[in-house]
PAFI-341558 format. One line per 10 residues: number of its first residue (from 1); for each residue z, x, y of C-alpha. Coordinates in steps of 0.001 Angstrom, whole numbers. Layout:
NUM) Z,X,Y ~ ...
END
This chain:
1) 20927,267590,132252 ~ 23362,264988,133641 ~ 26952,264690,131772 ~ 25178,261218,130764 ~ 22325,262929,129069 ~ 24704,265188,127562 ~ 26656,262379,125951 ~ 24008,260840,124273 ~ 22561,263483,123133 ~ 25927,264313,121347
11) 25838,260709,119949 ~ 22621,260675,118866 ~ 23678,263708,116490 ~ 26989,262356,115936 ~ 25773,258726,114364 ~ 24191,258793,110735 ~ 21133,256284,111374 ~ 19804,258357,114415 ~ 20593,262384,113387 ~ 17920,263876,111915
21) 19371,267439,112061 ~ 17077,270078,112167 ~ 14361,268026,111366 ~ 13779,267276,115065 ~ 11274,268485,116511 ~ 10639,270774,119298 ~ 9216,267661,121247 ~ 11990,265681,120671 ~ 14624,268221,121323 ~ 12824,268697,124861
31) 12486,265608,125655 ~ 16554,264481,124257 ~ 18334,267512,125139 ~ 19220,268607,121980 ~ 18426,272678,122598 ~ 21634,274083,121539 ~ 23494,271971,119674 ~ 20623,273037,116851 ~ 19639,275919,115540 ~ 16324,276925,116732
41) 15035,276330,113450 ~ 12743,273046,112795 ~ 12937,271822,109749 ~ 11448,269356,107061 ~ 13592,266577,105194 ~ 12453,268070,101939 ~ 13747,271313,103402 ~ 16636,269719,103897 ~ 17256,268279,100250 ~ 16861,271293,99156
51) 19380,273002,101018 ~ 21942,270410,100206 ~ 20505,270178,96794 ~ 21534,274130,96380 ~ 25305,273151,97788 ~ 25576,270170,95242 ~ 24598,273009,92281 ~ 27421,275110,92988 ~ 30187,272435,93230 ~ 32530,272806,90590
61) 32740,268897,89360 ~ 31379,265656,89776 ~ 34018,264504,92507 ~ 32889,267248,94451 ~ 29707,266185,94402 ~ 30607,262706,95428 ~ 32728,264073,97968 ~ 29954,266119,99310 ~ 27169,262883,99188 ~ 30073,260558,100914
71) 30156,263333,103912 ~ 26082,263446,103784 ~ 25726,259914,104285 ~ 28198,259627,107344 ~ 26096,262399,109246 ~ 22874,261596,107926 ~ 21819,258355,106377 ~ 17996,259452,106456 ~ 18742,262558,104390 ~ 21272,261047,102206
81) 19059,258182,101096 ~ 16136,260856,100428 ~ 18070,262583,98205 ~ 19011,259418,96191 ~ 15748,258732,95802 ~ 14010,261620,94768 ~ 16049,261950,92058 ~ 17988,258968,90853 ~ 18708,259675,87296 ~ 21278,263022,88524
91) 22375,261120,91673 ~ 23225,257597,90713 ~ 26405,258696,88443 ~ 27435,260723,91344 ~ 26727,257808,93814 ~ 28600,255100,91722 ~ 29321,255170,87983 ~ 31336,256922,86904 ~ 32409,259255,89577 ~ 32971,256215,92149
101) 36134,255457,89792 ~ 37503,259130,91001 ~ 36348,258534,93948 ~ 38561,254943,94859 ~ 41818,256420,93206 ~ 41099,259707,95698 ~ 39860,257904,98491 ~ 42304,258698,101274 ~ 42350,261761,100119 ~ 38634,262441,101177
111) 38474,259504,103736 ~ 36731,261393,107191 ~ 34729,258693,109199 ~ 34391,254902,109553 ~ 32315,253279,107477 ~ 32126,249929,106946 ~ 34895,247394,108098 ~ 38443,246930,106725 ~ 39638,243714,107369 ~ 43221,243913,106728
121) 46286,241046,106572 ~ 47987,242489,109878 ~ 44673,242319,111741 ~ 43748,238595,110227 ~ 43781,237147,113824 ~ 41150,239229,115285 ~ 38518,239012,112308 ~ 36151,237234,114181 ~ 36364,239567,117247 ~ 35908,242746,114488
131) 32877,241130,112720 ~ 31583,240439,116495 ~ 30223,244635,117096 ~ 26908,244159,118296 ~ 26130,247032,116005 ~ 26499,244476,112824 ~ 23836,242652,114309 ~ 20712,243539,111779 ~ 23359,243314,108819 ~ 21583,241008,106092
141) 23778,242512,102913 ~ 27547,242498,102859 ~ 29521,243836,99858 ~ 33657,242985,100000 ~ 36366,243885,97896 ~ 39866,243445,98054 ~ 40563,246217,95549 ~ 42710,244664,93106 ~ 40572,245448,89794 ~ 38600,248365,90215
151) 36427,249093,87039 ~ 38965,249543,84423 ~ 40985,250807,86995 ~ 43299,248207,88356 ~ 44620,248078,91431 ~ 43460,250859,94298 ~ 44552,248779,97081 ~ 42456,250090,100063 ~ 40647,252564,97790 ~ 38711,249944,96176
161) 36353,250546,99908 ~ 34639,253102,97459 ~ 33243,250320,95616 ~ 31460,248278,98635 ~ 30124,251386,99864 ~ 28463,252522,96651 ~ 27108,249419,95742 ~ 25627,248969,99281 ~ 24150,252580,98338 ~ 22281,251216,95428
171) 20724,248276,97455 ~ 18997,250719,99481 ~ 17819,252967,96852 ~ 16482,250822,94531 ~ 15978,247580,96664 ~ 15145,249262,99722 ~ 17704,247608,101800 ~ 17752,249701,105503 ~ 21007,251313,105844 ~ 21388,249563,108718
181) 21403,246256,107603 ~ 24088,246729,105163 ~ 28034,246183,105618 ~ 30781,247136,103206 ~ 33919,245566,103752 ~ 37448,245901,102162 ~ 39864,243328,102860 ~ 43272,245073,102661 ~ 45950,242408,101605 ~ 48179,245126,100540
191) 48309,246420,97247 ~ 50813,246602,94085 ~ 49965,249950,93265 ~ 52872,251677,94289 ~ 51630,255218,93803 ~ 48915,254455,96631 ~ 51427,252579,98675 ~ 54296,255802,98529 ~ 51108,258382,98489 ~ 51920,259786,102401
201) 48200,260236,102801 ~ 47350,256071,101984 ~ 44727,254678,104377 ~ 45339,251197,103874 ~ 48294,248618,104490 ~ 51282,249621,102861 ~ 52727,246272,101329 ~ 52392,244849,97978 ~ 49980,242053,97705 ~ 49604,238913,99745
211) 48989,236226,97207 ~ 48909,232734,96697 ~ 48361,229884,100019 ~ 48660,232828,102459 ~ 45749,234743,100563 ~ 43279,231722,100290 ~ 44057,231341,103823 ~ 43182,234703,104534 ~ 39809,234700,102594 ~ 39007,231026,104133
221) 38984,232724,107781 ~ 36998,235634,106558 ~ 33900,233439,105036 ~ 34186,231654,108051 ~ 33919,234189,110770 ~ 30608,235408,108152 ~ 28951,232485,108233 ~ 29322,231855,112024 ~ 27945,235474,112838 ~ 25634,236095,109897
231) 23545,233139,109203 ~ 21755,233414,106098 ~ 23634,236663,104952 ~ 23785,238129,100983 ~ 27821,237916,100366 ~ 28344,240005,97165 ~ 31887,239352,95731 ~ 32978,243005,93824 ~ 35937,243948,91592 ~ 38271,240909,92452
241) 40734,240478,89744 ~ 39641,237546,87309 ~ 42182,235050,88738 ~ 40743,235214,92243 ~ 37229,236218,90682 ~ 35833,233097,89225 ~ 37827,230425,92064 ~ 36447,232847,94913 ~ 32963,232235,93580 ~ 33312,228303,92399
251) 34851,228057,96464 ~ 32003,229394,98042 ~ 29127,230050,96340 ~ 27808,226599,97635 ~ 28804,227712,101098 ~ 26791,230958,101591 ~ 24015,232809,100026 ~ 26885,234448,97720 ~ 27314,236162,93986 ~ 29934,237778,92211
261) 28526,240947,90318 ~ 31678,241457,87917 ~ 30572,237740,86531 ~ 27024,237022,87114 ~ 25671,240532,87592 ~ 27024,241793,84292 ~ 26516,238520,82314 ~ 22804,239105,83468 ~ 22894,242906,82593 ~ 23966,242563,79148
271) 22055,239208,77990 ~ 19021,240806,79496 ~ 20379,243882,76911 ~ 20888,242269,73988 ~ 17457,239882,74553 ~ 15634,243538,74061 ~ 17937,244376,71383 ~ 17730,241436,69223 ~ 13665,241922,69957 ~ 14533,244919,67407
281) 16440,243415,64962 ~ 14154,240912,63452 ~ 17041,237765,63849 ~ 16572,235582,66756 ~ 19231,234690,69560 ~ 20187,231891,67517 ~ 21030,233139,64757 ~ 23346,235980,66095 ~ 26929,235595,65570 ~ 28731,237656,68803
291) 31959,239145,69060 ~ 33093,239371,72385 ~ 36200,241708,73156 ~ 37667,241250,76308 ~ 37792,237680,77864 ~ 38626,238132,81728 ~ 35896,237612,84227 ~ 32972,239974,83265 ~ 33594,238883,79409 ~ 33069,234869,80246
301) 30330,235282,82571 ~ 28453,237207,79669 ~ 29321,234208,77415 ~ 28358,231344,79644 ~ 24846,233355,79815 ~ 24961,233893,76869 ~ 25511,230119,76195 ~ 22576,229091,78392 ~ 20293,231139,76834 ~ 21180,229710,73198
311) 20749,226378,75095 ~ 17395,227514,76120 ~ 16512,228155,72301 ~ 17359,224825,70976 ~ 21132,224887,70841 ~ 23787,221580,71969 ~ 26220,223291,74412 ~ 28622,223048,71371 ~ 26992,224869,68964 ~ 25850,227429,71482
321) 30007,228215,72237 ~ 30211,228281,68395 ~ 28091,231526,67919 ~ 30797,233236,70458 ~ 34059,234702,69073 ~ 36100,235731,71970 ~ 39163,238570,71534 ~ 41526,239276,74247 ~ 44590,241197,74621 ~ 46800,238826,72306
331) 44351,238768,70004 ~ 41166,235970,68881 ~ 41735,233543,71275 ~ 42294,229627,69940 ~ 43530,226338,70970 ~ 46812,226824,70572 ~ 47018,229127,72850 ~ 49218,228676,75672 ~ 48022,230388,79550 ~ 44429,230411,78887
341) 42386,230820,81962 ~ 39604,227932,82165 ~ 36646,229996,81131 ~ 38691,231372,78210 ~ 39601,227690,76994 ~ 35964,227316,76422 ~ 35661,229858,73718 ~ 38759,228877,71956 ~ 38414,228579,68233 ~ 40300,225891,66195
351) 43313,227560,64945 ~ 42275,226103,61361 ~ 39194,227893,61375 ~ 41151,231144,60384 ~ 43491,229625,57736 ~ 41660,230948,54781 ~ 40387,234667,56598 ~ 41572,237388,54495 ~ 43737,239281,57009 ~ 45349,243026,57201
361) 48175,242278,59618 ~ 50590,239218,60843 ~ 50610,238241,64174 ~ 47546,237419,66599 ~ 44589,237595,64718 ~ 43113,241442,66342 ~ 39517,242971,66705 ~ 39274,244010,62947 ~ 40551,240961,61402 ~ 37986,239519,63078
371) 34934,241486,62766 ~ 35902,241885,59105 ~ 35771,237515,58594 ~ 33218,237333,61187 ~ 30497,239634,60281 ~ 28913,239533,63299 ~ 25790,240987,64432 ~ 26286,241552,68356 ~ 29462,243116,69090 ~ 30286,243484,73246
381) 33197,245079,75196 ~ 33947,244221,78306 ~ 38168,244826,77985 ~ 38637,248586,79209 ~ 40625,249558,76509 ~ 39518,252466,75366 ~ 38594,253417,72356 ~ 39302,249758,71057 ~ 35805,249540,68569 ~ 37564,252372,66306
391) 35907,253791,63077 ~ 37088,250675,61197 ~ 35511,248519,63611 ~ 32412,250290,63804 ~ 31711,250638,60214 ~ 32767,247048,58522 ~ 30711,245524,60872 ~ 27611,248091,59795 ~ 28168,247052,56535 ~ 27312,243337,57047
401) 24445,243733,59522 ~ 21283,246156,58959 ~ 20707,246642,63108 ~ 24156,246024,64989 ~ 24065,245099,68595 ~ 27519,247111,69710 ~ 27585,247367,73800 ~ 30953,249323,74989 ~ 30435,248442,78357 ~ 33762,249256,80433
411) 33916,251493,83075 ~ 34220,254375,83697 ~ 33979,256510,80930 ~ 37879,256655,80534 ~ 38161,253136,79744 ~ 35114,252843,77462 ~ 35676,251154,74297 ~ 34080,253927,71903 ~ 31836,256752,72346 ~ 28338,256219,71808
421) 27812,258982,69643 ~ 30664,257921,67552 ~ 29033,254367,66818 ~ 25959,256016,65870 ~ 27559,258338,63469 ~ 29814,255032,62094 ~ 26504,252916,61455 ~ 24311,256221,60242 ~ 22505,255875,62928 ~ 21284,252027,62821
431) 23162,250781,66043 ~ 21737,249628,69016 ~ 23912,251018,71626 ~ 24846,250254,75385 ~ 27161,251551,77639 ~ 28664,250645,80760 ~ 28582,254599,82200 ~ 26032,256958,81635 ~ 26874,259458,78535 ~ 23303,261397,78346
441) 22663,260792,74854 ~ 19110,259706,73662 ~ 18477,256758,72768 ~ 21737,255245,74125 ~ 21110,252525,76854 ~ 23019,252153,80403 ~ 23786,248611,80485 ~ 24574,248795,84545 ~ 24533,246074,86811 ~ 22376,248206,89088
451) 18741,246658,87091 ~ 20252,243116,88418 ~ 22070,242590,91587 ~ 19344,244825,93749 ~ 16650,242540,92671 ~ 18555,239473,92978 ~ 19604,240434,96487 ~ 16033,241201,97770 ~ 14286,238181,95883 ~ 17085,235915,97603
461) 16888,237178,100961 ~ 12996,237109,100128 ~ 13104,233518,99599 ~ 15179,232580,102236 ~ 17577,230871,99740 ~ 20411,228846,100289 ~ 22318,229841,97677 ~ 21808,231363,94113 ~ 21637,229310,91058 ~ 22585,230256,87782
471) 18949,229988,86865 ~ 18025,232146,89000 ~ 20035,234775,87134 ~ 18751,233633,83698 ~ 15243,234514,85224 ~ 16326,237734,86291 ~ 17786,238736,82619 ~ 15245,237209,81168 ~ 12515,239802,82909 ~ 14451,242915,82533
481) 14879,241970,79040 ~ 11185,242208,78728 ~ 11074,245561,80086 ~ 12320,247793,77434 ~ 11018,251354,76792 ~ 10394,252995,74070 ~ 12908,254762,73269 ~ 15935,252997,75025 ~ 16470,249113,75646 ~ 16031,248932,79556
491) 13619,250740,81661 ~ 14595,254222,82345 ~ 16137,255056,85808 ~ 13479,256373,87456 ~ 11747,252717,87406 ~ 14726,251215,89181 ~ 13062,250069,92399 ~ 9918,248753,90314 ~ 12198,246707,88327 ~ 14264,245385,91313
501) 10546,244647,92849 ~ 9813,242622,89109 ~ 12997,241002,89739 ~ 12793,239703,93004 ~ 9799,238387,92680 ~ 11262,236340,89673 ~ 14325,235167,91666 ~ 12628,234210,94361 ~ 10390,231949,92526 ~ 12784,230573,90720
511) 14447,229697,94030 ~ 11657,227509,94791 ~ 11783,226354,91519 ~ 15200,225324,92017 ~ 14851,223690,95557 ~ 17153,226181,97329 ~ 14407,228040,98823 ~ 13390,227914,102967 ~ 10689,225339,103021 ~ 8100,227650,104352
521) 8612,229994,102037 ~ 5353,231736,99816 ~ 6198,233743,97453 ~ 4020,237244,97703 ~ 4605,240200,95787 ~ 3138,242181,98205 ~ 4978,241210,101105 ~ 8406,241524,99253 ~ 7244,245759,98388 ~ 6682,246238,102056
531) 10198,245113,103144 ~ 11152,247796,100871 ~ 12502,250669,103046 ~ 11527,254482,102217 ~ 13806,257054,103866 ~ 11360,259184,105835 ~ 11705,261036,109279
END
């Protein structure tokens, strides 16, 4: 063999879409030149899960595990994605929630090879020329982060990369997204963590945060350079903090074929939730009254969804804001307020509304106080305070409702708001539960963004939309929260790539519906499943 021949076949081994391992065969290691740098034996991919499926046993924890899957899918994307599959109830909460919270505060820790791009302030003159590898050329996905509010977890600076990359995971394995068409990006404006920044093993820019002019600036060159290279992309905005959250999204999302999952994948999640709960309960959407604790950008988005599908049943916009109670960190949240962000000024209650509440403490008017005047039926946490829906909580709101809606659904598991077997012990066992992280108790419901945003991404891309509409989210909730089973309120996780199928076929209707559709566009069922990629040698 030449020292060319040589050289690829090293990189053909050495890059994660093309290594098969020892799953090539004896043909193809003839005819690459790859005898030698394998063992002679030829394997099988599901002789290869199995192997790694044996190494994965005898890890001693859950970030080992994700450790281990994060090296897998550098060296072989084939093999990783296989293993996803084939068994996504045990592999999702080691792919994303809740280990991927370990796995951004530990990330340079366990950071080996490049994947994705980082995009960072001192390189904000050359993002064009980064975004310009011909090997980004079949991207069609892109998931960015600047890694200020990670779950619950704050700020993880250049950490927060772990987020992009798991989420990009999940389009693959339950969307069916190639590998190769997907791009996780971090753009590292510094960070105000200063344990990450002083940490001597820190990946990412040391410097606290560029804010303000300078950081619009900085984003405004970054959707530009996407939009000149990838026409028509998916841009999924993830774990911004909810000052940058909701203007990031009301900047662009008219711009690009763009979502932000914190807001609109979570406010689809959990009304899609609480439709199948409330199927339960016997009281229609109406008629619930909702407590909502936690009012930054996942907690609005789930009321303005929440508000359009009251519209939807008959409510004026005003009375449909009038069935939401809205509790942040200084307590209910009313009009005389001072430093309310816009989307919490539009849950606001009139101060004179709580004169004559009966009351246990002075000051801001907290959780109990109001669950206890309240009485509501639907109670949802989206704060990351944990342990905030205490015993008190739990049980005076029991009292006043038969089948209470109660969704803790921060993550990860640290920042929950109570512990699903706590709630059912504290409403004898009448709750309907969700969570935002899996806690493997029956009957207890993952409310994870993962049954939206995979589905919305494919049905988009499927109808060669524009842009996504808000309806086209409503359509999306509104199917999965018709797809309950029997013994929990979503499908169970094995079903995850049929539902993102059910999904996008939705969305993409509903994009034609809309008018933001290609023109040529028919909508086939069919012909969405086959774009579906299947990891197979």
């Amino acid at each position: 063999m030449s020292p060319a021949a040589h050289a690829a076949a090293r990189a053909l081994l050495a890059d994660p879409l093309t290594n098969k391992g020892t799953a090539f065969t004896e043909t193809e290691r003839d005819t690459l030149g790859l005898h030698g740098l394998l063992p002679p034996h030829v394997g099988t991919l599901d002789s290869q899960i199995e192997r790694r499926q044996r190494a994965l046993a005898r890890m001693p924890d859950d970030f080992h595990r994700y450790s281990f899957l994060r090296e897998l899918q550098d060296s072989n994307e084939i093999l990783f994605h296989a293993m996803v599959q084939r068994d996504l109830p045990a592999m999702l909460p080691l792919v994303y929630t809740p280990t991927v919270g370990e796995g951004c505060e530990r990330f340079s820790e366990i950071w080996r090879r490049p994947r994705g791009l980082f995009l960072s302030w001192p390189n904000r003159q050359r993002i064009a020329e980064i975004l310009g590898d011909p090997a980004l050329d079949r991207v069609k996905v892109i998931v960015v982060s600047d890694g200020e509010r990670i779950l619950g977890l704050g700020d993880q600076g250049a950490g927060g990369m772990g987020i992009p990359i798991g989420k990009l995971a999940l389009y693959t394995a339950c969307a069916g997204i190639h590998p190769s068409e997907v791009l996780p990006i971090l753009l590292d404006v510094g960070t105000d963590n200063e344990a990450r920044r002083d940490d001597p093993l820190y990946v990412g820019w040391r410097h606290p945060r560029i804010r303000g002019a300078e950081y619009d600036a900085f984003v405004e060159d970054f959707v530009t350079a996407v939009a000149d290279r990838f026409p028509g992309v998916l841009l999924q905005w993830e774990d911004f903090a909810g000052h940058n959250a909701y203007k990031l999204l009301d900047r662009y999302r008219h711009r690009l074929l763009s979502f932000n999952d914190d807001i609109q994948g979570t406010a689809a999640t959990a009304v899609g939730t609480l439709l199948s709960a409330i199927s339960r309960t016997g009281l229609a959407l109406k008629d619930q009254r909702v407590v909502l604790f936690g009012a930054g950008a996942a907690g609005c988005g789930i009321a303005d969804m929440l508000v359009q599908a009251l519209q939807a049943e008959g409510l004026s916009e005003a009375q449909a804001r009038q069935r939401i109670w809205a509790v942040d960190r200084d307590g209910l949240i009313l009009s005389d307020m001072s430093d309310l962000s816009n989307g919490q000024r539009s849950y606001a209650r009139d101060a004179a509304e709580t004169d004559h509440w009966v009351r246990t403490s002075q000051g801001p008017i907290d959780l109990f106080d109001t669950v206890a005047n309240v009485h509501p039926t639907v109670l949802i946490g989206a704060s990351g305070q944990h342990g905030a829906f205490s015993e008190a909580v739990a049980r005076t709101m029991a009292q006043a409702t038969e089948r209470p809606v109660i969704f803790p659904l921060s993550n990860p598991v640290s920042r929950a708001e109570a512990h699903p077997a706590d709630l059912a012990r504290w409403s004898a066992g009448r709750a309907l539960i969700g969570t935002g992280s899996p806690f493997g108790i029956s009957g207890v419901t993952q409310v994870n963004n993962i049954y939206i945003f995979p589905g919305v991404g494919l049905g988009a891309l499927a109808a060669g939309a524009g842009r996504i509409t808000d309806t086209m989210f409503m359509a999306a909730a509104r199917t999965l929260g018709a797809m309950g089973g029997d013994d929990t309120l979503l499908p169970p996780i094995e079903r995850l790539r049929d539902v993102a199928l059910d999904i996008a076929v939705v969305v993409a209707a509903q994009a034609v519906a809309d008018g933001v559709a290609a023109s040529d566009v028919a909508i086939d069922r069919d012909a969405i499943a086959a774009q579906m990629w299947v990891p197979t040698y």
